[in-house]
C-alpha positions in Angstrom: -13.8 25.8 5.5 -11.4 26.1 2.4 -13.9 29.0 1.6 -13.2 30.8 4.4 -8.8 30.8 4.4 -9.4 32.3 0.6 -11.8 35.4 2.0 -9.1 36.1 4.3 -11.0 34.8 7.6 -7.7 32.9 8.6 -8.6 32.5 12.7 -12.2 30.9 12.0 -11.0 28.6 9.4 -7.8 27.6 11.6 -10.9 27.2 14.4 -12.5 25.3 11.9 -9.9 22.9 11.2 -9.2 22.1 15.0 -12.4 21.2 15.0 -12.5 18.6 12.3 -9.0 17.4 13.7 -10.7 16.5 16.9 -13.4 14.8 15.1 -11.3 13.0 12.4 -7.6 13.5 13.4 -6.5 11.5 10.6 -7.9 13.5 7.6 -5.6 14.4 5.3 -8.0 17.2 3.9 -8.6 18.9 7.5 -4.8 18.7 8.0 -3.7 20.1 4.9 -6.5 23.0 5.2 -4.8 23.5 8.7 -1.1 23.9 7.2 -2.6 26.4 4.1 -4.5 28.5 7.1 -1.2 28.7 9.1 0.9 29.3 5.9 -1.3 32.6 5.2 -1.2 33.8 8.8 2.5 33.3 8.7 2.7 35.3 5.6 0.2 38.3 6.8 1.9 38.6 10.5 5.5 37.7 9.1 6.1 34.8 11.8 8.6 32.2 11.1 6.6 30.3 14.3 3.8 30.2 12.7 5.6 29.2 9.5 7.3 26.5 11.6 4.1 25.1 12.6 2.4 25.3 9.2 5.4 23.3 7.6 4.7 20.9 10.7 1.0 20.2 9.4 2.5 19.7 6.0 4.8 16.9 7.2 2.0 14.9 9.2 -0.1 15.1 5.7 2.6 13.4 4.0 2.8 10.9 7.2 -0.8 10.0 6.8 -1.9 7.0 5.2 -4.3 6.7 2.5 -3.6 10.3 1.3 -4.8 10.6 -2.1 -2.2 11.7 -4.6 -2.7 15.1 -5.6 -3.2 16.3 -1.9 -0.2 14.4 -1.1 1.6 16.0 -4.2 0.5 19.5 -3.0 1.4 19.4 0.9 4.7 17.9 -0.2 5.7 20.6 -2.7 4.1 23.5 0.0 6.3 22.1 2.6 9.2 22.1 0.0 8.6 25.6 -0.6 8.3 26.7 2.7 11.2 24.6 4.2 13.8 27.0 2.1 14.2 30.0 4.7 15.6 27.1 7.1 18.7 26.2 5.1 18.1 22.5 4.2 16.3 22.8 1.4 18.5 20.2 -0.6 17.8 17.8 2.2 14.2 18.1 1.6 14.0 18.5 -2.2 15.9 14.7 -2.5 13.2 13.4 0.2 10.7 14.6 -1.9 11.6 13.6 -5.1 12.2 10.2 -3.5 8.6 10.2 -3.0 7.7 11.3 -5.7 9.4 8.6 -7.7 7.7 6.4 -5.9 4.6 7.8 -6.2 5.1 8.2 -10.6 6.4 4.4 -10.3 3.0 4.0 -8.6 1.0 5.5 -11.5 2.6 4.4 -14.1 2.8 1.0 -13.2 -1.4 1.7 -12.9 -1.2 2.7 -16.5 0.4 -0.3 -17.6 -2.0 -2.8 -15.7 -5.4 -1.0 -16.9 -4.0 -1.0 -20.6 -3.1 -4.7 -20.3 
């Protein structure tokens, strides 16, 4: 599916990803791959819309549980990024790097109990 949003076939990957939501609505991969294929159809047709539903997808990754880290590091900075042509951009960078605090508090407390 990933294959597909990076040759440019945007609508059969977004089909694609609808139907692995349906199957596994809380996959954090099929969700993200959902909010990348809106983000690039927002960019080719120029639709804040569509850019207001791709940010959507972004924010239910991050409310997923069990999201591993770098996924949950990359929907979090691509809704960052895409967040900035609404104005509240501050709001959102301190939410995020809220997280993310928590999240390098996370691994480096790991680091310290594996080396112990």
């Amino acid at each position: 599916m990933i294959f597909l949003r990076y040759q440019g076939d945007v609508n059969t990957a977004m089909t694609q990803f609808d139907n692995a939501l349906r199957h596994y609505p809380k996959s954090p991969r099929a969700q993200f791959g959902k909010a990348q294929a809106l983000n690039a159809l927002a960019e080719r047709r120029q639709s804040n819309a569509i850019l207001e539903q791709a940010i959507d997808e972004c924010m239910k990754v991050l409310a997923l549980d069990d999201v591993p880290r770098e996924l949950f590091v990359k929907a979090g900075i691509l809704c960052a990024a895409r967040q900035s042509f609404r104005g509240i951009i501050c709001c959102l960078e301190l939410w995020v790097m809220h997280v993310f605090v928590f999240y390098i508090s996370l691994i480096f407390y790991d680091c310290i109990i594996v080396s112990l």
